[in-house]
N, C-alpha and C positions, 0 to 999 in steps of 0.2 A: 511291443514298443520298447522304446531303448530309456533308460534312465533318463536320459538331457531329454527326452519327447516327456516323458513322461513331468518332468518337473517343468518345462518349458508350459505346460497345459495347465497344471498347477497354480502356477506363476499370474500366468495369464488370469483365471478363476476367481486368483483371489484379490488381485488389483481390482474385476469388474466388482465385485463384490465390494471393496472397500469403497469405490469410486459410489456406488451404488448409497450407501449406507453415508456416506458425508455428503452426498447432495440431498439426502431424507435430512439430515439434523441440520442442515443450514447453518454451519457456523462463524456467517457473516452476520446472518441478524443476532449473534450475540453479541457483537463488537459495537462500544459505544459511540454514538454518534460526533465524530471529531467537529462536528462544527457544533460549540457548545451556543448557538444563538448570538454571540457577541460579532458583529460588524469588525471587519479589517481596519485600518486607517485608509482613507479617500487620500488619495496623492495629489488630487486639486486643494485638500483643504491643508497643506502644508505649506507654512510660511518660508518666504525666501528665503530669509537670513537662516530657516535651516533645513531648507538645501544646500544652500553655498557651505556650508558648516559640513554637512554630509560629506559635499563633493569633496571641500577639502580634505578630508580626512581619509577618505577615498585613493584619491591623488597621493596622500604621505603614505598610503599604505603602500601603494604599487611602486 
């Protein structure tokens, strides 16, 4: 086998193996859970006047 096969196989080997070894430690379940329990703001429960405050400011930006 020729050098490039031979590293080419390597290569290959050790990616399955690492692939291998990060789906065992899972390390998504270490990442902490970004919805800390606090609710968004309801866009029904926003008063007119700031909407139109919104928009306007919107509009000055554009």
């Amino acid at each position: 086998m020729s050098k490039f096969t031979k590293s080419l196989l390597l290569s290959a080997a050790a990616t399955g193996v690492a692939a291998l070894l990060l789906r065992q430690l899972d390390l998504d379940a270490a990442r902490p859970d970004p919805d800390p329990g606090f609710p968004g703001p309801n866009p029904d429960d926003i008063a007119e006047e700031d909407v139109e405050m919104l928009l306007n400011e919107l509009a000055s930006q554009l």
